[in-house]
N, C-alpha and C positions, 0 to 999 in steps of 0.2 A: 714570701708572699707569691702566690701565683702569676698573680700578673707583672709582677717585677718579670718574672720567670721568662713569659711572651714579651715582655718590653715594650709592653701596649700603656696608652695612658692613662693614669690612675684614677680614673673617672666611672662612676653608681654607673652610665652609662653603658659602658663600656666591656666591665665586670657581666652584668646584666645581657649583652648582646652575645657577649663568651657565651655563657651557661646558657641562652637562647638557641641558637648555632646547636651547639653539644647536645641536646635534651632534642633539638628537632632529629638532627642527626640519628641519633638513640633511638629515638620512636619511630625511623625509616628501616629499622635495621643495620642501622652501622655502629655498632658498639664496638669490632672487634676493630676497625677503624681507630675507632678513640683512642680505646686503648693503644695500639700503635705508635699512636702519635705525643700517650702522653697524656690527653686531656680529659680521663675518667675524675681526676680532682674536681671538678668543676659540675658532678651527678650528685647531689644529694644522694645520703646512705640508699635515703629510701626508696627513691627511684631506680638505682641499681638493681634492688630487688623484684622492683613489678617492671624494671626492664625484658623478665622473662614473661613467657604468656604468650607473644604477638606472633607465633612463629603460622600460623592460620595465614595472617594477613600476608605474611611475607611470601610465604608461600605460592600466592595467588599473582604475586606480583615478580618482573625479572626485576634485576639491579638498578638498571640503566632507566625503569621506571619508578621502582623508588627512589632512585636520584633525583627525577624531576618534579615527583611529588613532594620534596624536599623543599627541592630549590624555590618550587612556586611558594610556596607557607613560609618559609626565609623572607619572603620579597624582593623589592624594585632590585637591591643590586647582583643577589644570587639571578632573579631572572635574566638580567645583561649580562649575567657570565656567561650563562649557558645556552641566551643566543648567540654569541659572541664563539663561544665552542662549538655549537653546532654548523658550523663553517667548518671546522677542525678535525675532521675525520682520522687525519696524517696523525693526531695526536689523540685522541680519546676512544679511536675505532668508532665503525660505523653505527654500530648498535646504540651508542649513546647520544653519535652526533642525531642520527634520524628519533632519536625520543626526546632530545632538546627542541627540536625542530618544532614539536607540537608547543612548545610554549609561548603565550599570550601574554602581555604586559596590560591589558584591560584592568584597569580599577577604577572603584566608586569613584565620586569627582570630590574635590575639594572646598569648602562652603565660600560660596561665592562674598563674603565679607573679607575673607583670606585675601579674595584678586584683588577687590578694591586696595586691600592695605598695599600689598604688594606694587599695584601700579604707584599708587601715592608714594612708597619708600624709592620708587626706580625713577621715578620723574618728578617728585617735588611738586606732584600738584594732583589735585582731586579728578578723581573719572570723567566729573562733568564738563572739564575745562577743556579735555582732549576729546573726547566723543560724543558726537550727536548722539549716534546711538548704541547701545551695548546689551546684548542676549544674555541674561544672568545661565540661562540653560548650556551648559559645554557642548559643543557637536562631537569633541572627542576627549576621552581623559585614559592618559597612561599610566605607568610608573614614574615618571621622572614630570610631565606636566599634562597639561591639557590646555586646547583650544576652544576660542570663544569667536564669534561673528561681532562685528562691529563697525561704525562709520564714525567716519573722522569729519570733524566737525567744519573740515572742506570738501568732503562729500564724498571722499575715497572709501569707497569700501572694502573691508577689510579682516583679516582674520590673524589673532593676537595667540600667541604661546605663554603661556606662564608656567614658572616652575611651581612647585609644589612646597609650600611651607617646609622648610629645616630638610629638602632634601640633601641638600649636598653633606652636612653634616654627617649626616646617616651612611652615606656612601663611602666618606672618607672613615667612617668608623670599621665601617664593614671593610673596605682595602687594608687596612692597618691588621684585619682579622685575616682576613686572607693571605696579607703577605706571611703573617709568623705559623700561620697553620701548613703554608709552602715552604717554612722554614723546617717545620721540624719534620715536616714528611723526607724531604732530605739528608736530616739528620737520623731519622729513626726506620725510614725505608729506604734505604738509599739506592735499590734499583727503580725508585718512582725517578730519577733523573731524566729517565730515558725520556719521560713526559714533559720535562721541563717545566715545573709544578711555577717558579719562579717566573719565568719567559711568561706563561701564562696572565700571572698574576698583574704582570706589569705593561703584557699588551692589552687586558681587560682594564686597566687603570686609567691607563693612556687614551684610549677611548671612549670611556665612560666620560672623563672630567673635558673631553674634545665636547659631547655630548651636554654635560653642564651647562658650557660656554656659548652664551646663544651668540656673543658678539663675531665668536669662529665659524657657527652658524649662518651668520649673516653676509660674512667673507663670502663662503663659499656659496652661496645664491649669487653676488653679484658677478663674481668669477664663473657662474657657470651661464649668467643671462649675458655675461658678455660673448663667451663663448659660442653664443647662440644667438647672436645680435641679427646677423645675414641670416638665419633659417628662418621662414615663415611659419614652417609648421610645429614647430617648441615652442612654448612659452612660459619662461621663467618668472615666479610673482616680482613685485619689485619691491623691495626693502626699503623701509621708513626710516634713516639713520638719525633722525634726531627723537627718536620713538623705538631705541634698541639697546640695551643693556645684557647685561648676563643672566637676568632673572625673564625678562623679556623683549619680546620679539613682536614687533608687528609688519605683515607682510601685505600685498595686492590679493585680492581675493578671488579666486578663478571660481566661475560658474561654469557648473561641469559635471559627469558622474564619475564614480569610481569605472576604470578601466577593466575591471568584470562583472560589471554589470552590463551585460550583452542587450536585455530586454530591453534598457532605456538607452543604450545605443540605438539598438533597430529604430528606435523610437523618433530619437533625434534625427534618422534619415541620412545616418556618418556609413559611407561605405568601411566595415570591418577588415576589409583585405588592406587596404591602404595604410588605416590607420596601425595593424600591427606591422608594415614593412615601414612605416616611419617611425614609429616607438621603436624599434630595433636597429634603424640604420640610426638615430640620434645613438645609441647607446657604442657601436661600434665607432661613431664618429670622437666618443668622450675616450672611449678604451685603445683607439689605433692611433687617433688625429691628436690627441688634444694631451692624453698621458692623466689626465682626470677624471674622473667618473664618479655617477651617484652609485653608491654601495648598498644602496636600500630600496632593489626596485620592487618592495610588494604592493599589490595592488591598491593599498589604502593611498600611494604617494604616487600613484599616475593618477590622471584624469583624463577624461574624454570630452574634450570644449563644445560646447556652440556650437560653432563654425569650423569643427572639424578637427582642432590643434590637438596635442598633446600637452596637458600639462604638468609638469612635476614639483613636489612639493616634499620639506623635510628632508636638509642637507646638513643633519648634525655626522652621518656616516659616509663618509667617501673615500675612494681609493688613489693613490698617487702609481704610475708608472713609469719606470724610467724609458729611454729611449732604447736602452739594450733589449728591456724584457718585453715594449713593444713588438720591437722587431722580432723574437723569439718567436712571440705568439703568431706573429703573422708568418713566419718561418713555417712552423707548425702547421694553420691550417692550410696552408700549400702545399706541406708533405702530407697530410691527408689528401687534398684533393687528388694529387699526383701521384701518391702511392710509394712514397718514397721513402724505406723504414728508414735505410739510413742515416737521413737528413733528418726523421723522428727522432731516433734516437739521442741523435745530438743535441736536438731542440729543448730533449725533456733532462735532459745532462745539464744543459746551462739552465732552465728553470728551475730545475732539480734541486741545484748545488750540493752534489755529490759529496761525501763527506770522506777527506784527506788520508783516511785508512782502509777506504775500499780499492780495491784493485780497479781499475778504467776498464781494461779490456774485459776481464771476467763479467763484470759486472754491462757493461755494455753485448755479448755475446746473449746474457741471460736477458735483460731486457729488451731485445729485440725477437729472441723469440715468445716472450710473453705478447709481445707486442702484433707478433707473424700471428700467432694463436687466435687473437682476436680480431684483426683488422684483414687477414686473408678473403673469409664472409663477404668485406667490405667490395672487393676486385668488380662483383659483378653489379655493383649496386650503382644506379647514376647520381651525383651530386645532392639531388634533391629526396632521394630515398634514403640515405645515411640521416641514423637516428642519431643527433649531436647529444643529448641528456645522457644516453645510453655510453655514445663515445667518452664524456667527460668523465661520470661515472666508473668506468671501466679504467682510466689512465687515474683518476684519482688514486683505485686500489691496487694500482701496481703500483705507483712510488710509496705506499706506505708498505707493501710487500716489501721492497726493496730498499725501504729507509732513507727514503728522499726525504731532505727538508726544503720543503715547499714555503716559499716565503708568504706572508700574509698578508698582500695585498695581492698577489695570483691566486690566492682563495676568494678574494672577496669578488674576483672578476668571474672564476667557475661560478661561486653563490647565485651572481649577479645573471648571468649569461643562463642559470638552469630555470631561475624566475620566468624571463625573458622569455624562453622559450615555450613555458607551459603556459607564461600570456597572450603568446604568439598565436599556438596550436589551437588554444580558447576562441578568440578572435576569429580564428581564420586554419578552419581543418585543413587545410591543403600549407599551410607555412612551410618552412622549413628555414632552417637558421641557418647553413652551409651557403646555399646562394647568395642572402645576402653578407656574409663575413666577406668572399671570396673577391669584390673589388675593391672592398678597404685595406685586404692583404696583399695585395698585387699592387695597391698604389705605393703602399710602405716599403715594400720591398725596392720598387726603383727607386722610391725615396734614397733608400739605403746604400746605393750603387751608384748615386747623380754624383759626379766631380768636388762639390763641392763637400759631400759628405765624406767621402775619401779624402779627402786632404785633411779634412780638422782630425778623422777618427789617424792617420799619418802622423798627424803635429801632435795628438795626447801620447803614442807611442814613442814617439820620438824624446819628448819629456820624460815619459818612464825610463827607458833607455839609459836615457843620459843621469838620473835618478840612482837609477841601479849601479852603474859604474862608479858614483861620486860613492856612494854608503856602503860597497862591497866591503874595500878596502878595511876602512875603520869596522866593521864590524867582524871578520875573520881576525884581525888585530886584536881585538880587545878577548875574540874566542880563545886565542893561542895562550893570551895571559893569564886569562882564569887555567887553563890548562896547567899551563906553567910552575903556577902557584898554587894547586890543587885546588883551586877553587870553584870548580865546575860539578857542580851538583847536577842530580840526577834524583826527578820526584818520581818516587810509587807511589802508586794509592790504592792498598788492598780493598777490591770490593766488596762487600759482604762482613768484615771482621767487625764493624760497629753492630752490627745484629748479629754475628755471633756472640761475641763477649755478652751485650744488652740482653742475651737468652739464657747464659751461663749464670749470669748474674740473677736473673727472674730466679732461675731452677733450684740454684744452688738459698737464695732467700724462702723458696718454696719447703726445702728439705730442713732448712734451719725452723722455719717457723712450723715445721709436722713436729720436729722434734720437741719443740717446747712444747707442743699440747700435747703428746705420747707424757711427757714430763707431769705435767699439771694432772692429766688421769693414772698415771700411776701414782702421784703424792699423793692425790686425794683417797687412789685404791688403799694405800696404808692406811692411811688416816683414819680410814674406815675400819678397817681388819686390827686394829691396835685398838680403837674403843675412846680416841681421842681426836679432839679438833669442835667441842663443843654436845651442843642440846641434839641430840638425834632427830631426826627431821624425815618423818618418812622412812623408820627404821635406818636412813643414813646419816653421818655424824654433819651438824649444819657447814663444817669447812667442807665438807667432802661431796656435799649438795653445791656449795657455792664451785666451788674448780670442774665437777662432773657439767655444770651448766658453760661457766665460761669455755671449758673446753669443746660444749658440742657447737657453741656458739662462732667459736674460733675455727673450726671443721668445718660447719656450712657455708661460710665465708671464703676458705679455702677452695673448697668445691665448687664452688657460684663460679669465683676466678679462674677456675681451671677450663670449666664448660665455655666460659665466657669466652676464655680465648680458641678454645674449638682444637685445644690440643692434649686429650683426655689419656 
């Protein structure tokens, strides 16, 4: 059975989302994909056939656009991959990250009978018992839920998340599809590794079911209103905890507009310059100060208060930092400010995490002049004329030049930080991101150099230290006896020979199966030319009708195949 094959489970469901997947696939253009991987079983005879024809469409379109036209008619979870990629430049290249990017997660809303059951099954009680009042009309509906306006029947007003009937089901059906579709791309392409088809799969997994989870949700709003307790100008909604579940969320409801909407700014009478150097200094304070940050700053999740605040909303995506890569980043923008490649260098070396079989020095010599090439320009420019989107951009495409793996929460911070900046420049033409980074980076850095931080970062080496000396021992020991005893293996792993063989095998089943239908029209040619094999049929003998047929039958089939795979 096929899906034994995937090790997917044996569910109408499931089978059915396969062949869905495959057949959308197919009609974007990606057959030769399919087959690759294996999953042509899965096309009805007859759509293989009227899979030719589209070559117009395709035409009109690049890859990296019929991928997203793909992914959008897929749905809710192809779309969170592929914003979830479109962060991911270092691994899908630009061209697909900047076509993910166009993608929206806007869908119709959910019939408001759905919310009522749904709050009834998460609280054990009817709409009417919790809310004075409730807007059957959604103000926002996604892929994964939407929101509703309401008041609680203490007069809080309020705005409620709900997930979306049988999503999560859907989602785990779909990762279950994704994981074994990254399985067999490894097994059947095996230079797709470099992409890390798996990594992928399981950081998109990871995130999504984070996303699910409104009670993780909820965490993270109170962890970041604490964080925010002493600033006047942030205000985080406050969470209802005995009115929160995984299905939903109810949160304080900020009166406010979206943070590009300039007009009703102007309108409120909110000076614009202010409000974008505290929308930006709160953000540097989450990414330098705090090691936490919201990873979702598009403009629908700020708001512009009343009274002047910023408010932010929707903490299903956030980023964690450690203190190391803290300090890196604020390394960093102090070798920009100062001009100092080779304290860059370094910066983007530990960011980087350089991988174990490049050369250091070579590879350091190269990257510093990529780096000279670009940031020379910089010498005569002051602080505030250094275009930061331009700079990130640029240092993005040289670690992926250079095969840096850029970890994924320093992506979410560029994502984060290029938002930021084109909310900034919206706001306020005159912005600029570089001035304000530059005393968050100078605060951490003495951070980094106070007494008390030398000593602990002293006491962690000192443990390693002494770590290393106690496990040398026994591990050079236990080396010498596999040696000893010949037991010290050594793994190859020839590249490329599962798709050699896999094409030897194709070729050699290709030649086999020409030969049987050479076979079939010559028996038939006798058949004919002898005066036997039946009632003549068209002046030819009816067996030699039937094999002349199956055999041209068997021929265009062959040929469909061969076009198909684009290697004629």
């Amino acid at each position: 059975m096929p899906i034994s094959f995937l090790g997917l489970r044996r569910t109408y469901r499931s089978v059915n989302r396969i062949r869905q997947v495959v057949n959308v696939l197919l009609r974007h253009g990606f057959g030769a994909f399919i087959e690759q991987i294996n999953l042509q079983r899965f096309i009805p005879i007859g759509k293989r056939f009227r899979a030719f024809g589209h070559w117009p469409y395709l035409e009109k379109h690049t890859i990296p656009e019929r991928l997203r036209m793909a992914f959008t008619e897929l749905g809710p979870s192809f779309i969170k991959l592929a914003q979830i990629l479109s962060s991911r430049p270092d691994l899908i290249t630009k061209a697909f990250a900047d076509e993910f990017k166009k993608l929206q997660d806007e869908v119709p809303p959910f019939p408001f009978e759905d919310v009522m059951n749904i709050i009834r099954e998460e609280f054990n009680a009817p709409l009417d018992d919790i809310f004075m009042e409730f807007e059957k009309t959604p103000v926002a509906a996604a892929s994964i839920a939407q929101v509703h306006r309401a008041t609680l029947n203490d007069g809080n007003k309020v705005v409620i998340k709900i997930q979306r009937p049988d999503i999560k089901g859907q989602i785990e059906t779909d990762i279950d599809i994704l994981r074994n579709i990254a399985r067999l791309m490894l097994r059947y392409i095996p230079e797709s590794q470099f992409y890390n088809p798996m990594g992928i799969v399981e950081e998109f997994s990871k995130t999504v079911r984070k996303e699910l989870n409104f009670i993780e949700e909820g965490r993270n709003a109170c962890r970041f209103r604490g964080n925010f307790s002493d600033n006047p100008n942030i205000c985080i909604p406050k969470i209802f905890p005995d009115l929160l579940s995984e299905r939903v969320i109810v949160m304080e409801r900020l009166e406010g507009v979206r943070i590009d909407n300039i007009k009703a700014i102007d309108e409120m009478g909110i000076d614009r310059k202010e409000l974008a150097r505290v929308g930006v200094d709160a953000y540097f304070k989450m990414m330098l100060e705090d090691g936490f940050f919201h990873a979702d700053p598009h403009p629908g999740n700020i708001f512009a208060l009343q009274d002047g605040r910023i408010g932010l909303v929707d903490f299903g995506i956030v980023g964690w930092l450690t203190p190391d890569i803290m300090e890196s980043i604020a390394n960093a923008f102090l070798a920009i400010v100062n001009k100092d490649f080779d304290k860059l260098v370094d910066e983007y070396v530990a960011l980087g995490l350089v991988s174990e079989d490049v050369d250091i020095e070579t590879f350091r010599a190269e990257f510093k002049a990529d780096l000279m090439e670009f940031l020379v320009p910089m010498y005569g420019l002051t602080l505030r004329e250094i275009n930061f989107p331009e700079y990130l951009d640029t240092i993005t495409h040289l670690a992926i030049k250079h095969n840096l793996k850029i970890p994924s929460d320093l992506l979410l911070v560029n994502k984060a930080m290029l938002i930021l900046d084109s909310i900034g420049r919206e706001l306020d033409p005159d912005f600029n991101f570089m001035s304000i980074a530059e005393p968050y980076a100078s605060k951490l850095i003495r951070k980094k150099y106070s007494p008390s931080r030398i000593i602990e970062r002293a006491r962690k080496q000192m443990v390693e230290l002494g770590d290393f000396f106690v496990t040398t021992p026994k591990q050079l020991k236990l080396l010498l006896r596999k040696a000893l005893k010949d037991e010290l293996n050594i793994k190859i792993i020839p590249v490329g020979l599962d798709r050699l063989i896999r094409n030897i095998d194709r070729a050699s089943n290709r030649v086999a199966f020409s030969v049987v239908i050479a076979a079939i029209i010559i028996g038939s040619s006798i058949l004919n030319l002898s005066g036997i094999g039946g009632r003549p049929l068209f002046g030819i003998s009816s067996l030699g009708v039937i094999g002349f047929t199956v055999a041209f039958f068997f021929g265009l089939w062959l040929l469909i195949s061969i076009l198909k795979s684009g290697r004629l």
